[in-house]
N, C-alpha and C positions, 0 to 999 in steps of 0.2 A: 383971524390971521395966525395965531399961533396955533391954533388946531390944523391947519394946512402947514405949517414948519415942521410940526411931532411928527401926521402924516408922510412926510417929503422924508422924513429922519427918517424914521421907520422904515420908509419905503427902499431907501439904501443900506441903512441894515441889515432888512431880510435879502436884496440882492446881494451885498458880498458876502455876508455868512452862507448862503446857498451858493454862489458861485464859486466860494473859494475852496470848500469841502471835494471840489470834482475838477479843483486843478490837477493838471498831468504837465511834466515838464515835457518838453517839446523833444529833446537831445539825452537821454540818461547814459552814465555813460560807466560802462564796468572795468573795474581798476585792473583787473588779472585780464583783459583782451588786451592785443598789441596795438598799439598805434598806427594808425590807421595809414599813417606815413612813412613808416617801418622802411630803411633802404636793406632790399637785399643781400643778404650777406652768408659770407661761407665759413667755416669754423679756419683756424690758421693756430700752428702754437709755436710756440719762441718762451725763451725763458725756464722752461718745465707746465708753462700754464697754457690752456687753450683758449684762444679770443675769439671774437665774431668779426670778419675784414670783409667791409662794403666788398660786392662782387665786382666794382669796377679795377679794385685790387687784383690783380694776378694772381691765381693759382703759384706757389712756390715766389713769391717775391714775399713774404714775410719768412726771413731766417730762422731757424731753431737755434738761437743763443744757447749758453750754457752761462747759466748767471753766476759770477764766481762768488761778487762780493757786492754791497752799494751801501756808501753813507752819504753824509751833506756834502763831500768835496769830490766824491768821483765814482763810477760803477768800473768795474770789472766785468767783462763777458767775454766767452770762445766761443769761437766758431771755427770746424775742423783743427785746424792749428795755428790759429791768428787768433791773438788776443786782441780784443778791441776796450778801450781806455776812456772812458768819457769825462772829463771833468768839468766840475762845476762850479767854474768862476766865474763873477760876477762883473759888469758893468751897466752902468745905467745911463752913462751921458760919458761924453773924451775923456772930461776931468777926470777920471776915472782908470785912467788907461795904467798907471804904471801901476796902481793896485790890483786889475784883472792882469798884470802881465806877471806882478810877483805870484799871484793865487795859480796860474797857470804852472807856473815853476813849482810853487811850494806842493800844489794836491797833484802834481806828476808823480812826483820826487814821492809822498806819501804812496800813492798807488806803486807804485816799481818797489820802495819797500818791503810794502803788503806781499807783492806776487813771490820780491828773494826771501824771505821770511815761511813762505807756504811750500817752498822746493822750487819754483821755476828761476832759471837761471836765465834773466831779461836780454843778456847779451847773446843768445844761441836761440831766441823762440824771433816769432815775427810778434807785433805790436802794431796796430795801430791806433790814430788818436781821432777823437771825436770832442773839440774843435781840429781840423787841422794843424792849426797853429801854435799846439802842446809838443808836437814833435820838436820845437826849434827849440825849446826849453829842456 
């Protein structure tokens, strides 16, 4: 009985040490190829930088910004002669509300600084704001 168990051992041993030396993985898969799911895309630039925008994107619907400025409370960007204003106030639930409406005020009022500070004179250029709702402040 146990000369037929050594045998039976053996006998799986030499199969997987033999089978496993002439494994091939089924899928290999090379890191520098594109993904095979890859969405079509066309180059677009904005900013000063050039991006890849799915083709279902428009030819000329990515803007060329001219990036002025950007911290944690707001970006500056032109486009022809409209400055566009983005600020970045926070909320996260209602409660919340009269501290995104003061952050609204406060990083406006910062940005329009910034711009009369660099030579633009706010009252004579166009502006717009990105939320909307920064113009009312």
């Amino acid at each position: 009985m146990l000369f037929v168990l050594l045998l039976v051992g053996a006998g799986i041993f030499y199969y997987a040490h033999r089978h496993a030396s002439s494994y091939r993985p089924l899928l290999t898969r090379n890191p520098n190829a594109e993904p095979h799911f890859a969405v079509p895309s066309h180059p677009a630039t904005s900013e000063g930088q050039t991006i890849q925008v799915p083709n279902n994107v428009p030819q000329g619907a990515v803007q060329n910004y001219q990036l002025i400025t950007e911290n944690d409370e707001f970006k500056i960007r032109k486009l022809q002669d409209t400055y566009t204003i983005t600020i970045y106030a926070i909320i996260n639930n209602p409660s919340q509300s009269a501290a995104y409406h003061q952050q609204l005020h406060d990083y406006k009022q910062a940005a329009l600084t910034y711009l009369t500070q660099h030579g633009v004179d706010v009252n004579k250029v166009s502006i717009a704001y990105d939320p909307p709702e920064a113009a009312n402040y």
